[in-house]
Each structure stands twice: as structure tokens, then as C-alpha cells.
mmCIF file of the N, C-alpha and C atoms, coordinates in Angstrom:
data_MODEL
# 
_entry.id   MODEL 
# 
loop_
_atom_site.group_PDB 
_atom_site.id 
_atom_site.type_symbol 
_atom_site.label_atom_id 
_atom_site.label_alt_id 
_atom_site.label_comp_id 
_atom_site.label_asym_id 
_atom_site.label_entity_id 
_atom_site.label_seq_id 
_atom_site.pdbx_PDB_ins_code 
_atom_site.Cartn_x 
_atom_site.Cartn_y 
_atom_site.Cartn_z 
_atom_site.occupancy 
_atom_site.B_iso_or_equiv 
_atom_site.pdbx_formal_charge 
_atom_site.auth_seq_id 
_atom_site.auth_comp_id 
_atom_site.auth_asym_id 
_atom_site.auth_atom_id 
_atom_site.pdbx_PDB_model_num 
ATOM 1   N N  . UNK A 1 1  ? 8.406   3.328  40.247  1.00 0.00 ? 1  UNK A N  1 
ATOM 2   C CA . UNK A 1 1  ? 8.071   4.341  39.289  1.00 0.00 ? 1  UNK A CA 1 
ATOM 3   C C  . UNK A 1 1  ? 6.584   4.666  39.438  1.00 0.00 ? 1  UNK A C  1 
ATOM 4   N N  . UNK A 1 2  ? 6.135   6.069  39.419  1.00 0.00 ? 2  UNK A N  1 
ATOM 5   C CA . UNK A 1 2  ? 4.923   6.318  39.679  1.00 0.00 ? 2  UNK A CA 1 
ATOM 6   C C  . UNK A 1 2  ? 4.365   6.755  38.415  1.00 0.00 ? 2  UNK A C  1 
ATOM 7   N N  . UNK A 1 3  ? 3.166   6.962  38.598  1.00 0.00 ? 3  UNK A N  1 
ATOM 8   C CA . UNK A 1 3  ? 1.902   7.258  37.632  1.00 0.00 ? 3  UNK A CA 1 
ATOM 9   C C  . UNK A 1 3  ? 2.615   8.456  36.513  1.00 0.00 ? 3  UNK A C  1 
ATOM 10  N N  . UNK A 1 4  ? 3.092   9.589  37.985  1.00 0.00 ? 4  UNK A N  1 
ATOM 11  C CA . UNK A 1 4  ? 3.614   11.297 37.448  1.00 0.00 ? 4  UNK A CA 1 
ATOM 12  C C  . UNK A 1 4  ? 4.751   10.587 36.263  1.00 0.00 ? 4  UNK A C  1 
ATOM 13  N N  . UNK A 1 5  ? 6.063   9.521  36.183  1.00 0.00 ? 5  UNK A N  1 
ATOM 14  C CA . UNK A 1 5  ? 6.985   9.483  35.584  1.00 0.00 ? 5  UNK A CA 1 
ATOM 15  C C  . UNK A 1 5  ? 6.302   8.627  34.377  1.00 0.00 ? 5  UNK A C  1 
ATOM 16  N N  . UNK A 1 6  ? 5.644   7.628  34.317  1.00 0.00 ? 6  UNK A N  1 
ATOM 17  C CA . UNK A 1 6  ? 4.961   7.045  33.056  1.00 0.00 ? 6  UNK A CA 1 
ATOM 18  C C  . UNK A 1 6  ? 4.335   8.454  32.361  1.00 0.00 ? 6  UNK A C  1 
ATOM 19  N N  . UNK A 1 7  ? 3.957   8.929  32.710  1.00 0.00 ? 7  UNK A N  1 
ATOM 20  C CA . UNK A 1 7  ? 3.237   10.294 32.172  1.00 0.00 ? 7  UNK A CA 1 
ATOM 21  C C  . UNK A 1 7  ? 3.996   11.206 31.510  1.00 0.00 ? 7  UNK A C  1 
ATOM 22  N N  . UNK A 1 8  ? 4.868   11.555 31.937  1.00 0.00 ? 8  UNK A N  1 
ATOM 23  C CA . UNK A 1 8  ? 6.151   12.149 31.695  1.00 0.00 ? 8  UNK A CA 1 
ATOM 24  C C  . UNK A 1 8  ? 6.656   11.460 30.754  1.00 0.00 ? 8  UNK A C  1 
ATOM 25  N N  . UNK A 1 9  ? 7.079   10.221 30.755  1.00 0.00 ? 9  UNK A N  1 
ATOM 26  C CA . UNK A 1 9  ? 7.721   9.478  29.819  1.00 0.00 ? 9  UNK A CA 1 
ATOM 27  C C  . UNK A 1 9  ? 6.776   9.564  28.216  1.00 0.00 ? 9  UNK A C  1 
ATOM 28  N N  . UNK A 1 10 ? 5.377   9.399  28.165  1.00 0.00 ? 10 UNK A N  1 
ATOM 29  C CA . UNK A 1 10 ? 4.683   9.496  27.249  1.00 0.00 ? 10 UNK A CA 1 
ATOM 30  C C  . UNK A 1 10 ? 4.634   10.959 26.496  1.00 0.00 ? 10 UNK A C  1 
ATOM 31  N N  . UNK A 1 11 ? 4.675   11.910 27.436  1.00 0.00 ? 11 UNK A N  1 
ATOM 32  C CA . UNK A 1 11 ? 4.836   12.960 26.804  1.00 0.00 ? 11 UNK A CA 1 
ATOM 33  C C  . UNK A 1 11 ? 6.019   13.254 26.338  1.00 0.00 ? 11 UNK A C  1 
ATOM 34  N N  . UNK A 1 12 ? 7.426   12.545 26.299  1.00 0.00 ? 12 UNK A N  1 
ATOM 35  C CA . UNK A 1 12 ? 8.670   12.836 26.006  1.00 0.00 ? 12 UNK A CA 1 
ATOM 36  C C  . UNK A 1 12 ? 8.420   12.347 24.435  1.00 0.00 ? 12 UNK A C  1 
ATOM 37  N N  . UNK A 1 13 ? 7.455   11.103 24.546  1.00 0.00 ? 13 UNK A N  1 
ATOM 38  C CA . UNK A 1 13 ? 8.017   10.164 23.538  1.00 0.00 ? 13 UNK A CA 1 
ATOM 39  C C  . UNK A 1 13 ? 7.137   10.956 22.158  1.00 0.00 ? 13 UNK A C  1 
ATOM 40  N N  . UNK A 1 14 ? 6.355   11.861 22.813  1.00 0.00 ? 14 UNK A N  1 
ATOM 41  C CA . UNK A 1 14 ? 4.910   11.650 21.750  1.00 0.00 ? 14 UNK A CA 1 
ATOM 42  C C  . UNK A 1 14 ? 5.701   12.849 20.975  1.00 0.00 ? 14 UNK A C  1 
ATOM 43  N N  . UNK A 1 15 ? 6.471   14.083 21.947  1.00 0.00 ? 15 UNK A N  1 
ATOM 44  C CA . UNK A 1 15 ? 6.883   15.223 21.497  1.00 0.00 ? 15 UNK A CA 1 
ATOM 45  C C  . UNK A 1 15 ? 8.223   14.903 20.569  1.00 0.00 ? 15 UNK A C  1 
ATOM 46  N N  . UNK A 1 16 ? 9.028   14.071 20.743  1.00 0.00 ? 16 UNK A N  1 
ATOM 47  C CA . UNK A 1 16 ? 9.849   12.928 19.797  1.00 0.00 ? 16 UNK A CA 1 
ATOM 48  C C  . UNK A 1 16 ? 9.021   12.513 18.556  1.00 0.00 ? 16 UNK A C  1 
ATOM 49  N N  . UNK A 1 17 ? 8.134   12.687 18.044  1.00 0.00 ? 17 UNK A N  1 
ATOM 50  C CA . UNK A 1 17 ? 7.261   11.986 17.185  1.00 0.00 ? 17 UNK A CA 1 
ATOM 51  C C  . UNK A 1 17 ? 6.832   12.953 15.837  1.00 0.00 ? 17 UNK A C  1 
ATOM 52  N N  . UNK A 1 18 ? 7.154   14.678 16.981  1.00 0.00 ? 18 UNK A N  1 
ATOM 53  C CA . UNK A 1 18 ? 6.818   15.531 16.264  1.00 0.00 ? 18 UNK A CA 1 
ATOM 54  C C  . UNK A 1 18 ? 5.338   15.854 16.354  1.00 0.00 ? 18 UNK A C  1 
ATOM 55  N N  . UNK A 1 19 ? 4.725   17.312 15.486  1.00 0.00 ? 19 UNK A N  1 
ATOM 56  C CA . UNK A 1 19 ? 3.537   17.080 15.534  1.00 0.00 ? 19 UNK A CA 1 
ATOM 57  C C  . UNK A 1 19 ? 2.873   16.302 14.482  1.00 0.00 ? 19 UNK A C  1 
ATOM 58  N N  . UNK A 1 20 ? 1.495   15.971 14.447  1.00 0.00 ? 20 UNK A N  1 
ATOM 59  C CA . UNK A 1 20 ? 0.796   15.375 13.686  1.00 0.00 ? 20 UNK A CA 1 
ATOM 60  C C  . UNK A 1 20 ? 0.500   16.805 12.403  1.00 0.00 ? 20 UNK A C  1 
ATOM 61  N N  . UNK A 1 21 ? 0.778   15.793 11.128  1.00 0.00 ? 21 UNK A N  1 
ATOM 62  C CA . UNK A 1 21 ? 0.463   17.109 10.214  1.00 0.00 ? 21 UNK A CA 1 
ATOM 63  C C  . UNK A 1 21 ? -1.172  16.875 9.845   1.00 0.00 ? 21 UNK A C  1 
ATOM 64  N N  . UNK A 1 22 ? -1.889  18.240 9.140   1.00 0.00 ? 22 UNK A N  1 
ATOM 65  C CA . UNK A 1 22 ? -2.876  18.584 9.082   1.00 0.00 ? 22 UNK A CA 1 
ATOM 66  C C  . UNK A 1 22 ? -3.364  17.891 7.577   1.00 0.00 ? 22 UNK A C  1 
ATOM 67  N N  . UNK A 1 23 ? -4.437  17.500 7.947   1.00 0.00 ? 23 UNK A N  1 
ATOM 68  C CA . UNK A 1 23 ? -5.039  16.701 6.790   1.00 0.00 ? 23 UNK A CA 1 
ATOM 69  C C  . UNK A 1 23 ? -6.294  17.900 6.056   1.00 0.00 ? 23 UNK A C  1 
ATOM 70  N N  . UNK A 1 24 ? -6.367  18.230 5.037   1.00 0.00 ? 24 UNK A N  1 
ATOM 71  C CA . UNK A 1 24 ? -7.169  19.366 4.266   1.00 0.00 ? 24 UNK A CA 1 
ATOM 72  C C  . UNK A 1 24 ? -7.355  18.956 3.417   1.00 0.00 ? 24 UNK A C  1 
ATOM 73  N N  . UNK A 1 25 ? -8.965  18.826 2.852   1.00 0.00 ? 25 UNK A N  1 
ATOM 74  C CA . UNK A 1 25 ? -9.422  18.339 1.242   1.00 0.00 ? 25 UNK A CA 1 
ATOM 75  C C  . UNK A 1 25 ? -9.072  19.621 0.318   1.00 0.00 ? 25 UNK A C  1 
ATOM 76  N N  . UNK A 1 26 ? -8.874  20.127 0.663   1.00 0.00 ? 26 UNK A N  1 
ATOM 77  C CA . UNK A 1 26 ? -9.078  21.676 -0.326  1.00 0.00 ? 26 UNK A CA 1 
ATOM 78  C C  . UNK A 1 26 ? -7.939  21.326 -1.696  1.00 0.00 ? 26 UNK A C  1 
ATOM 79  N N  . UNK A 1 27 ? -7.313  20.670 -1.474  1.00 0.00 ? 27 UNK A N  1 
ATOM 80  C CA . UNK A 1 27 ? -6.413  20.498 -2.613  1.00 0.00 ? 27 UNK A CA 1 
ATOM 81  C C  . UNK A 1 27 ? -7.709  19.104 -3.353  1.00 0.00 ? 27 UNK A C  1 
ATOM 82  N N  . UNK A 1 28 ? -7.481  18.502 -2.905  1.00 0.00 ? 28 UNK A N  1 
ATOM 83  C CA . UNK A 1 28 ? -8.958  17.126 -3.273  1.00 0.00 ? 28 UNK A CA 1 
ATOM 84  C C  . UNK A 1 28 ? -10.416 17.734 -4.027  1.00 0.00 ? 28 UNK A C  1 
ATOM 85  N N  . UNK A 1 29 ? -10.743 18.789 -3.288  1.00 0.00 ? 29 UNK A N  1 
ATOM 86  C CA . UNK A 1 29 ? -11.759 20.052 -4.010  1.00 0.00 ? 29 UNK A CA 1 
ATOM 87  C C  . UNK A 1 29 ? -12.083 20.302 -5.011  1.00 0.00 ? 29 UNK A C  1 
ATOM 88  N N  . UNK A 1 30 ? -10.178 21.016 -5.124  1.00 0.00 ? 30 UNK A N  1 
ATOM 89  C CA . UNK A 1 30 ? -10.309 21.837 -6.039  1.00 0.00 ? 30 UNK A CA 1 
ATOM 90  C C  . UNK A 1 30 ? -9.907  21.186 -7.198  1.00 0.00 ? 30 UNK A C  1 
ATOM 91  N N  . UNK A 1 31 ? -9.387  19.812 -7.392  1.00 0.00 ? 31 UNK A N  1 
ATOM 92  C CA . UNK A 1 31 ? -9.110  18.415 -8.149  1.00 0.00 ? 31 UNK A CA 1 
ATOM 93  C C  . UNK A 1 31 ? -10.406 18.371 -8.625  1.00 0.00 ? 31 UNK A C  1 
ATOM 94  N N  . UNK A 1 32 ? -11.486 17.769 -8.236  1.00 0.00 ? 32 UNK A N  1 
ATOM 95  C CA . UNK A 1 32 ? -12.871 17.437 -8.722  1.00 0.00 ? 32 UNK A CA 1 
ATOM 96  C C  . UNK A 1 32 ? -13.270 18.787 -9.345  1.00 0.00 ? 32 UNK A C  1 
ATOM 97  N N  . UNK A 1 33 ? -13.375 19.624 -9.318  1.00 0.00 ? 33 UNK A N  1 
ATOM 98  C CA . UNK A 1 33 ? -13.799 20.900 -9.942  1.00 0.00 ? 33 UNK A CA 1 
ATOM 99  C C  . UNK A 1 33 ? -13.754 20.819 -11.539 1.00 0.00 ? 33 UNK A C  1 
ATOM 100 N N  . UNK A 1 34 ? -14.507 19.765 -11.733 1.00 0.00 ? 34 UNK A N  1 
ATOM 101 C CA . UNK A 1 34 ? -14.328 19.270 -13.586 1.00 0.00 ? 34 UNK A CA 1 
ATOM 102 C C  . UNK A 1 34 ? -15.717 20.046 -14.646 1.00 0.00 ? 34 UNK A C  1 
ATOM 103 N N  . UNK A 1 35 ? -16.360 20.378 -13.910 1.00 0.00 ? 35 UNK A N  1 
ATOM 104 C CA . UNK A 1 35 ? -17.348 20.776 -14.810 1.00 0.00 ? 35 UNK A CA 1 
ATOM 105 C C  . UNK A 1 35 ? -17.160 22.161 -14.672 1.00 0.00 ? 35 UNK A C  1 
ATOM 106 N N  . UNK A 1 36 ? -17.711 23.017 -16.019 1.00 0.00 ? 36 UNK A N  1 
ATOM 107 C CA . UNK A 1 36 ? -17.619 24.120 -16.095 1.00 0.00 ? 36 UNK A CA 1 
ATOM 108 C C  . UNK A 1 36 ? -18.383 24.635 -17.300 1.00 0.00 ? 36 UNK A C  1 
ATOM 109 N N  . UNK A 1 37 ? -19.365 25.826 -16.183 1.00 0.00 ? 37 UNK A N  1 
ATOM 110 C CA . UNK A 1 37 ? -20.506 26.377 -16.905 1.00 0.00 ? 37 UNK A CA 1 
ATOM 111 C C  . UNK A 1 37 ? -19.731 27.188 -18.785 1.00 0.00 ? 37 UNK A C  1 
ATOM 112 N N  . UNK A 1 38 ? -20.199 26.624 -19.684 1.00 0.00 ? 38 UNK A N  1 
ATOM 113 C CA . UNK A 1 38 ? -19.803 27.296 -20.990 1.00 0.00 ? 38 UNK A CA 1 
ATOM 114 C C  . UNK A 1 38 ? -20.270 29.181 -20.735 1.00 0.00 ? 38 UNK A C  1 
ATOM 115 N N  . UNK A 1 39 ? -21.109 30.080 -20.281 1.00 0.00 ? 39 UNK A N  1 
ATOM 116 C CA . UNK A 1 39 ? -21.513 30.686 -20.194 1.00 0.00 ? 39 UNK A CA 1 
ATOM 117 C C  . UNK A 1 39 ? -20.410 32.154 -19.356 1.00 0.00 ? 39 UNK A C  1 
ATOM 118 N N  . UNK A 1 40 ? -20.961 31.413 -18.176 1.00 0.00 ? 40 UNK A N  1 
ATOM 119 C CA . UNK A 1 40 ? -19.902 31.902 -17.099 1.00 0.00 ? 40 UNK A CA 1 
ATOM 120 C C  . UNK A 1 40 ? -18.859 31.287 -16.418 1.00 0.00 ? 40 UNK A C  1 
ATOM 121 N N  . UNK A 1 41 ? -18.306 30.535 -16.951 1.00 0.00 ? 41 UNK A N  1 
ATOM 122 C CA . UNK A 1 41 ? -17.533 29.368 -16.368 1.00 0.00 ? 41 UNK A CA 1 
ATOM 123 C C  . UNK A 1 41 ? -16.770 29.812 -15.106 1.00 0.00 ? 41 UNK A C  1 
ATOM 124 N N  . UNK A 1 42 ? -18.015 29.192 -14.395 1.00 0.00 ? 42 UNK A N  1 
ATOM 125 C CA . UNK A 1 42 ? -18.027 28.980 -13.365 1.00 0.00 ? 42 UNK A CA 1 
ATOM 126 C C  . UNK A 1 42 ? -18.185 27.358 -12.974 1.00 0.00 ? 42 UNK A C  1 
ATOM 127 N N  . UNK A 1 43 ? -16.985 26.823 -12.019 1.00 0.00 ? 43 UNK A N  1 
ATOM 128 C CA . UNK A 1 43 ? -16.728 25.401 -11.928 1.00 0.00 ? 43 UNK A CA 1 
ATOM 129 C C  . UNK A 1 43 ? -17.339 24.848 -10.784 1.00 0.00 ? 43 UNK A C  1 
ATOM 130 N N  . UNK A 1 44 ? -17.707 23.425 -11.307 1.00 0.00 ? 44 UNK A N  1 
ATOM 131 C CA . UNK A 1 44 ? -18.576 22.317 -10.424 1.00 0.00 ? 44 UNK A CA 1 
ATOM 132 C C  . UNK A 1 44 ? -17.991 21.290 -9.920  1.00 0.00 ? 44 UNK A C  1 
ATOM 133 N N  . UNK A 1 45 ? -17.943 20.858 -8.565  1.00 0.00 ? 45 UNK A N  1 
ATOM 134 C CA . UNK A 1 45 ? -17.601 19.358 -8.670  1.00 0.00 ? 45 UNK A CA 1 
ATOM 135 C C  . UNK A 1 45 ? -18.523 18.059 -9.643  1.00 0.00 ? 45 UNK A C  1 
ATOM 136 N N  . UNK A 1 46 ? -17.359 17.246 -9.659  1.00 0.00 ? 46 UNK A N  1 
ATOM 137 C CA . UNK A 1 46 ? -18.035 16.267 -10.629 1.00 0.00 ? 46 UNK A CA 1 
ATOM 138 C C  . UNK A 1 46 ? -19.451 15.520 -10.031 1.00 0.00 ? 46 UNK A C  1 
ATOM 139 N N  . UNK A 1 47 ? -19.228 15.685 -8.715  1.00 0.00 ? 47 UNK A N  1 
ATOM 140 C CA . UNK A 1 47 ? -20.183 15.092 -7.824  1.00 0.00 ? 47 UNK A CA 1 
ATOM 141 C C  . UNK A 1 47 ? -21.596 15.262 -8.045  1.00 0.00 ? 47 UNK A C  1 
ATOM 142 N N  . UNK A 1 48 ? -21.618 17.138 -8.606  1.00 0.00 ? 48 UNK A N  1 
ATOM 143 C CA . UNK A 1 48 ? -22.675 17.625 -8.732  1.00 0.00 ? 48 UNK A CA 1 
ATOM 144 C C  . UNK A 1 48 ? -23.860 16.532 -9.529  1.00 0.00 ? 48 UNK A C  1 
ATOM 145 N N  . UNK A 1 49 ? -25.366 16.909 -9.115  1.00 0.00 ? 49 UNK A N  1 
ATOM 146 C CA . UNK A 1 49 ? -26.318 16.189 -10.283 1.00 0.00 ? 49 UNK A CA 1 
ATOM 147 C C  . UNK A 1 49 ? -26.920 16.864 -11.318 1.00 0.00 ? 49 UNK A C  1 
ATOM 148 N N  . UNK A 1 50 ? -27.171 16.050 -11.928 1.00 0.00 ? 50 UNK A N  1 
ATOM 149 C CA . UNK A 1 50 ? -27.887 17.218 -13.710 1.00 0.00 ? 50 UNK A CA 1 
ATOM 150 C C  . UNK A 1 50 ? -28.858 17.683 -13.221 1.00 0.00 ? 50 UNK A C  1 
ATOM 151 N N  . UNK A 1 51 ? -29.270 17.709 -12.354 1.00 0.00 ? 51 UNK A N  1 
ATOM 152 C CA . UNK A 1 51 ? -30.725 18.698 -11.515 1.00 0.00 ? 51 UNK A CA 1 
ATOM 153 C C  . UNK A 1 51 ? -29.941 20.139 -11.091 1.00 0.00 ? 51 UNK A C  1 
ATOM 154 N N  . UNK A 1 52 ? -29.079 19.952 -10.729 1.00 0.00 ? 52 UNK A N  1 
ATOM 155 C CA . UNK A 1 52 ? -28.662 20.833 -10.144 1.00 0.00 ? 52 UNK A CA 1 
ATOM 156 C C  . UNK A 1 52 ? -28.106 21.738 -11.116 1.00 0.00 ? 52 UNK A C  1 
ATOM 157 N N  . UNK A 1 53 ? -27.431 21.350 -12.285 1.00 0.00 ? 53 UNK A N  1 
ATOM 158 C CA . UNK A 1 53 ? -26.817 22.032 -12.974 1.00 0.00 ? 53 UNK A CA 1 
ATOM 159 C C  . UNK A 1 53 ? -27.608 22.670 -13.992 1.00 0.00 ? 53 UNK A C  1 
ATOM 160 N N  . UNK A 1 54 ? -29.218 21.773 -14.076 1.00 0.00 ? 54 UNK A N  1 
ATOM 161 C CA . UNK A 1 54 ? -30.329 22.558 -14.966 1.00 0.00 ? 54 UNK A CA 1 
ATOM 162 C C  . UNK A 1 54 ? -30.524 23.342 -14.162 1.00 0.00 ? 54 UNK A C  1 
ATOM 163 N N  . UNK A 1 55 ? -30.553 23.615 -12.720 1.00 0.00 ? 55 UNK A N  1 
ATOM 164 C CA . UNK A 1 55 ? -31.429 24.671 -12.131 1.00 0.00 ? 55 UNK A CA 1 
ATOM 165 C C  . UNK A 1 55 ? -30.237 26.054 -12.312 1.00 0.00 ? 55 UNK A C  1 
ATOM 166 N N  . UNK A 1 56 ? -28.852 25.676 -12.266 1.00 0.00 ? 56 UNK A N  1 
ATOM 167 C CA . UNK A 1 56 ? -28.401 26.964 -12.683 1.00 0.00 ? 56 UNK A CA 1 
ATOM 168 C C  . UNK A 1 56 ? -28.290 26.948 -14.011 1.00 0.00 ? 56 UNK A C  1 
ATOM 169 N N  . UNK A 1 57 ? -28.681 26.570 -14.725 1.00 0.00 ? 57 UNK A N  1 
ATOM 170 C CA . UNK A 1 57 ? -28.791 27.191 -16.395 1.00 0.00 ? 57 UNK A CA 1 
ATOM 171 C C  . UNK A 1 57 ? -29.780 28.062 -16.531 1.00 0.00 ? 57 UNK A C  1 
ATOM 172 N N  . UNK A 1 58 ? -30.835 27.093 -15.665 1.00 0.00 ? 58 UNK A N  1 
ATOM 173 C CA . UNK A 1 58 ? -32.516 28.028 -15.878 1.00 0.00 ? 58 UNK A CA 1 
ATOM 174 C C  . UNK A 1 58 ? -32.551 29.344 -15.083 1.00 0.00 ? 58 UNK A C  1 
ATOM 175 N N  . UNK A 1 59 ? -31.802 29.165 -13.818 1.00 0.00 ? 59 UNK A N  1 
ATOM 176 C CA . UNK A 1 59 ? -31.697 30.443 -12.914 1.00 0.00 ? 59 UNK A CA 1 
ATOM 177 C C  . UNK A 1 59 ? -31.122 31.160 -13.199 1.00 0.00 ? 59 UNK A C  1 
ATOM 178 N N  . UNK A 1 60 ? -29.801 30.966 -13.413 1.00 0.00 ? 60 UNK A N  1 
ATOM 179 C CA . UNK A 1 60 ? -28.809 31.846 -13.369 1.00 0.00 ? 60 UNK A CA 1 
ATOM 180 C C  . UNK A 1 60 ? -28.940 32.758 -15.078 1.00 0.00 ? 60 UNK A C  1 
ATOM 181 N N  . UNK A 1 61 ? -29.251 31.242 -15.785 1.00 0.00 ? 61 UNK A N  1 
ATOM 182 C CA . UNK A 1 61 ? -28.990 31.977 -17.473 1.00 0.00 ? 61 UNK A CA 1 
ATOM 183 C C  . UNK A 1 61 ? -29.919 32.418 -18.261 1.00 0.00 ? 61 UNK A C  1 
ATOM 184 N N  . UNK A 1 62 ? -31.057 31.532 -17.739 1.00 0.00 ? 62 UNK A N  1 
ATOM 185 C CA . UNK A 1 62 ? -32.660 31.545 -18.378 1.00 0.00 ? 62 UNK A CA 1 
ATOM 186 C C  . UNK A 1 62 ? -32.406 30.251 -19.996 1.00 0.00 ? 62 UNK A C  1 
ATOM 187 N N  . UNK A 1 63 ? -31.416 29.666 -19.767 1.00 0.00 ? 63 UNK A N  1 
ATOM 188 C CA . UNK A 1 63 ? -31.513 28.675 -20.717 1.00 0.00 ? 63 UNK A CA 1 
ATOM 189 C C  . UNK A 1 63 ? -31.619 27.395 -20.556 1.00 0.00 ? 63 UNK A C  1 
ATOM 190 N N  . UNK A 1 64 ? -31.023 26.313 -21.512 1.00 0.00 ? 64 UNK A N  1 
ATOM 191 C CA . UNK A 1 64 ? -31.069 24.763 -21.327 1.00 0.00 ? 64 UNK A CA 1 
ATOM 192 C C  . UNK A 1 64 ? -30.152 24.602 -20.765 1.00 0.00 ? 64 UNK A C  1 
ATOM 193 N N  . UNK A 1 65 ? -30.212 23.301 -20.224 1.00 0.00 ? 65 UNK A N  1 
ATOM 194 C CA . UNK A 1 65 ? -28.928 22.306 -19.563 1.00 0.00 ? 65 UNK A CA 1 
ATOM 195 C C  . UNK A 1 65 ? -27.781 22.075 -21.159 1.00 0.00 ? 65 UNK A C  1 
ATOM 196 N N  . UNK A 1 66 ? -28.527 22.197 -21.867 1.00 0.00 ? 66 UNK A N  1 
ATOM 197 C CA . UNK A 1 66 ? -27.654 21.609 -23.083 1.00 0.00 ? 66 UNK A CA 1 
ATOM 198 C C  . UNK A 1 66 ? -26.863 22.851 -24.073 1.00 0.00 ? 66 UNK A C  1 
ATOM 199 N N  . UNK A 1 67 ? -27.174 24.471 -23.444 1.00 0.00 ? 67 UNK A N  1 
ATOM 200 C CA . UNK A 1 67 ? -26.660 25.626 -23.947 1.00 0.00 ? 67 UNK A CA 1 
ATOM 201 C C  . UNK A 1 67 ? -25.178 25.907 -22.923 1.00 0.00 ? 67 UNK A C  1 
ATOM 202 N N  . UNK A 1 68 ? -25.606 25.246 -21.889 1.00 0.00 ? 68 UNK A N  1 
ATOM 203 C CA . UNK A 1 68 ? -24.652 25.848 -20.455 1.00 0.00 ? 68 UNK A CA 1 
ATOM 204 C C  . UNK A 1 68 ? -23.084 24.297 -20.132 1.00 0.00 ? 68 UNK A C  1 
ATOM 205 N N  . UNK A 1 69 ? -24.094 23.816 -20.469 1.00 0.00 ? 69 UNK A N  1 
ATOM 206 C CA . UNK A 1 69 ? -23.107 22.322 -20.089 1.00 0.00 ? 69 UNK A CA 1 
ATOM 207 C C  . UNK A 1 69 ? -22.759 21.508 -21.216 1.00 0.00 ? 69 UNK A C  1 
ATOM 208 N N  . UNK A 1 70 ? -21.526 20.272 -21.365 1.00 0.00 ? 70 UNK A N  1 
ATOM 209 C CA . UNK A 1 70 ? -21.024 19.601 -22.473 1.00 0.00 ? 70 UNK A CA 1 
ATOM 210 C C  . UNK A 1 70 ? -21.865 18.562 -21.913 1.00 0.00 ? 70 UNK A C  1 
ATOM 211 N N  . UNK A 1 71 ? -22.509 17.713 -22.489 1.00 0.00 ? 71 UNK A N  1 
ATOM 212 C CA . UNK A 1 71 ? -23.361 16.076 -22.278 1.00 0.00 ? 71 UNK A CA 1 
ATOM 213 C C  . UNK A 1 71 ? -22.494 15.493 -21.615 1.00 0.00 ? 71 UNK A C  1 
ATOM 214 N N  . UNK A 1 72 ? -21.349 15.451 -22.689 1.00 0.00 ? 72 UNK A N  1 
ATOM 215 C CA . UNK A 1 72 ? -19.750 13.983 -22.276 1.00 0.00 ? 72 UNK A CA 1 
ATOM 216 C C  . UNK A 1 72 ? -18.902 15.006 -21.322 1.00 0.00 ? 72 UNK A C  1 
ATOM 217 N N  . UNK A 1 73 ? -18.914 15.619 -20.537 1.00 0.00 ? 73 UNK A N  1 
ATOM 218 C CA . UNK A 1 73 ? -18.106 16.172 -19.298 1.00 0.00 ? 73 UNK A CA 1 
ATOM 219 C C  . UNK A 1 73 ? -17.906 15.477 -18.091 1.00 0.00 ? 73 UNK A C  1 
ATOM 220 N N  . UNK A 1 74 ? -19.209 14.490 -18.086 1.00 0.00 ? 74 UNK A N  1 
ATOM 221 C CA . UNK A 1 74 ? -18.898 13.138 -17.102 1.00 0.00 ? 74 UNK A CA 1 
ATOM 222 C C  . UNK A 1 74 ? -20.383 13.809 -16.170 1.00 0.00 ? 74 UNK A C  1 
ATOM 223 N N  . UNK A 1 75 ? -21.254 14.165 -16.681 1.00 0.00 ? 75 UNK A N  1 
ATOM 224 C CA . UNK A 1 75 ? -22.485 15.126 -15.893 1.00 0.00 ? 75 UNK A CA 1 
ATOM 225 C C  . UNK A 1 75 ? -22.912 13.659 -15.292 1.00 0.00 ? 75 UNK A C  1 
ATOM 226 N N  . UNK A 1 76 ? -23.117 13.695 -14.045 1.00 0.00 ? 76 UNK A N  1 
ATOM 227 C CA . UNK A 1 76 ? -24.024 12.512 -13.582 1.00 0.00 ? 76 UNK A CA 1 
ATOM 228 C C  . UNK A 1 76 ? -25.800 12.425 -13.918 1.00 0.00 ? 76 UNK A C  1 
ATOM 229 N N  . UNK A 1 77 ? -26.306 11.874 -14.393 1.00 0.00 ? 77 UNK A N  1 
ATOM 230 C CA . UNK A 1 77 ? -27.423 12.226 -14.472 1.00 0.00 ? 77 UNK A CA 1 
ATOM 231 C C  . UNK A 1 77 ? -28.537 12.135 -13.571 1.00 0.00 ? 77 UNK A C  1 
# 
């Protein structure tokens, strides 16, 4: 048996196996998407930091972190 038929044989077995399915966070994403601006609710991952979420209060709204966001929403600080 040569190299060409082991080769062959692997590709029989792998296509037997089916393809490999596709792995995508986008469902995982859009799961974390827990925070949400009171204003424009517009949604954050939880990941986000309270720096970040003051800079769009101040940017976006011209207000506080504490007009735009709930404290207990799970805000990391």
C-alpha cells in the first residue's frame, strides 16, 4: 500500500465525519449586552468599564454616569 492510498483513505474517512460546524460568538455577544444607556438605550457589554460608560454620558449626553446608568446593573467599576 502506498503513500497515494493512505491518503485517499484519510480523505474518505474525514469526508465520513462530515463537515466541521462553525463556531460564532455573536449569539455569546449579544447574551452579555446587559447594560443599557437610560437615555438612549443603547446596549453595553457587561465587560464594559465605568470609565467608559462616564465618557459616553459626558459625550454623548453632556451628563452624569449616575443620570445615564443604574449603579446595581452589575457596572464594573
Amino acid at each position: 500500500m502506498g503513500n497515494g492510498a493512505k491518503a485517499q483513505q484519510k480523505r474518505d474517512r474525514a469526508k465520513e465525519k462530515g463537515p466541521k460546524e462553525a463556531k460564532s460568538q455573536l449569539k455569546s455577544n449579544a447574551a452579555a449586552m446587559s447594560i443599557k444607556c437610560k437615555i438612549c438605550f443603547q446596549s453595553f457589554q457587561s465587560t464594559i468599564s465605568r470609565k467608559m460608560l462616564s465618557d459616553h454620558a459626558s459625550n454623548k449626553h453632556t451628563k452624569n454616569f449616575e443620570d445615564c446608568f443604574n449603579a446595581d446593573e452589575g457596572v464594573a467599576k
